[in-house]
C-alpha positions in Angstrom: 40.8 -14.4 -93.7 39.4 -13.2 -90.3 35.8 -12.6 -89.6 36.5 -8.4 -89.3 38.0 -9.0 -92.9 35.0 -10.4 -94.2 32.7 -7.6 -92.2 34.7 -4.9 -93.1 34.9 -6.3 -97.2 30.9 -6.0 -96.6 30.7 -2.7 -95.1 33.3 -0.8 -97.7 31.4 -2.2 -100.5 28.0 -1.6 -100.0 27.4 2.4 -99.9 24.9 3.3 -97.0 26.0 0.2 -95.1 26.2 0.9 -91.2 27.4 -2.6 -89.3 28.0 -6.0 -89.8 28.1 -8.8 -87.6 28.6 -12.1 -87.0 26.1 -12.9 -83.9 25.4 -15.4 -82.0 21.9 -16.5 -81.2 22.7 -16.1 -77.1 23.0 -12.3 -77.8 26.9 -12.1 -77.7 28.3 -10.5 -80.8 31.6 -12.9 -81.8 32.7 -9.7 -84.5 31.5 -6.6 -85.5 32.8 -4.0 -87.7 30.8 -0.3 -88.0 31.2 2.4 -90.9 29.4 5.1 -88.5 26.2 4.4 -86.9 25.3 7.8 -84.8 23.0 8.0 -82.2 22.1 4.3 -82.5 22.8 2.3 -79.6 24.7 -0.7 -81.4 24.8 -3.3 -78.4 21.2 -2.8 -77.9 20.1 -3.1 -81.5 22.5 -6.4 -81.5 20.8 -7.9 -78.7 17.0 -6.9 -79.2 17.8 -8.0 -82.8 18.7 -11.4 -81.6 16.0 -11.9 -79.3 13.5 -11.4 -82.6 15.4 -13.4 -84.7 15.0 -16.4 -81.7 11.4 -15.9 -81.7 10.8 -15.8 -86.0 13.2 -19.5 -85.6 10.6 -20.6 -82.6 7.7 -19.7 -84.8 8.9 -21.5 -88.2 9.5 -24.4 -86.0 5.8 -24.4 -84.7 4.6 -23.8 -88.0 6.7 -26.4 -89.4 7.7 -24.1 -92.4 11.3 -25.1 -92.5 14.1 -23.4 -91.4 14.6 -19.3 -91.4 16.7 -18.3 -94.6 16.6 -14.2 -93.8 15.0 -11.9 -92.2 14.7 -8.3 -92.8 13.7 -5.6 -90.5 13.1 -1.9 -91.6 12.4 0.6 -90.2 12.1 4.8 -91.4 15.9 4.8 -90.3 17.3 1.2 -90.6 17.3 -1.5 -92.4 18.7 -5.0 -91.0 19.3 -8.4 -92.3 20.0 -11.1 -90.8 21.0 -14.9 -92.6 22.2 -18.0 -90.9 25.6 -19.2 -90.7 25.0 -22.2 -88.1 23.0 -23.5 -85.9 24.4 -21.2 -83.3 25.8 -18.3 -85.3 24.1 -16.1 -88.2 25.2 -12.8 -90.1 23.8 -9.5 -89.5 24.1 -6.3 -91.6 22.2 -2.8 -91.0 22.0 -0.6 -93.5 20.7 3.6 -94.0 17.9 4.3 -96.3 18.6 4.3 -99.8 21.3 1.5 -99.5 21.9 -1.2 -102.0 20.1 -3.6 -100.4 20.6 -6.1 -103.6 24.1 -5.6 -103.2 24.1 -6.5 -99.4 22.3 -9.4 -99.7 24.2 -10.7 -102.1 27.5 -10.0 -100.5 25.8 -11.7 -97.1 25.2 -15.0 -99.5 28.9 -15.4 -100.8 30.2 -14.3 -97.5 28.5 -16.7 -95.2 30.1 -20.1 -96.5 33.4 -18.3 -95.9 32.5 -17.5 -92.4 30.4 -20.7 -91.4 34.1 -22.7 -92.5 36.0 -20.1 -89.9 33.6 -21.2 -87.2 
């Protein structure tokens, strides 16, 4: 199965879902799949997201608090998680308020052994 297979299987199945992505941590989006995302500058978010997930690593690193598991972001119109695939590579998936977020993040767990093997 492709990465847009497994991105799109995330987006259909989680209602209020708005992108998924598999990232990686230079910025430079390696797949990405949207159910309709308007007036949100997706390129953007992907990158500024990036650049805050690379500074929560470098802090857990200083800390010595082990390694970064997820991260979630919301905000009154977004909601985004984020969990690791590789060293190089992690998952991304925004969602509207009122998603499932239990559903997401669930879907993000058994989804990211299937892509970490296609990477």
């Amino acid at each position: 199965m492709a990465f847009k297979d497994h991105l799109e299987a995330i987006c259909s199945s989680v209602e209020g879902a708005i992108l998924s992505s598999v990232m990686g941590y230079d910025g430079i989006a390696v797949e990405t799949t949207e159910q309709g995302a308007p007036g949100l500058d997706v390129p953007s978010l992907l990158v500024e997201y990036t650049a805050l997930l690379g500074q929560v690593r470098s802090a857990a690193t200083v800390l010595q608090s082990g390694s970064v598991e997820e991260l979630v972001l919301s905000t009154e119109r977004l909601t985004v998680f984020s969990r690791p695939l590789t060293a190089d590579y992690f998952l991304l998936v925004a969602l509207a308020p009122g998603a499932n977020w239990g559903k997401a993040r669930y879907l993000m767990r058994i989804t990211a052994p299937r892509l970490r093997s296609e990477l």
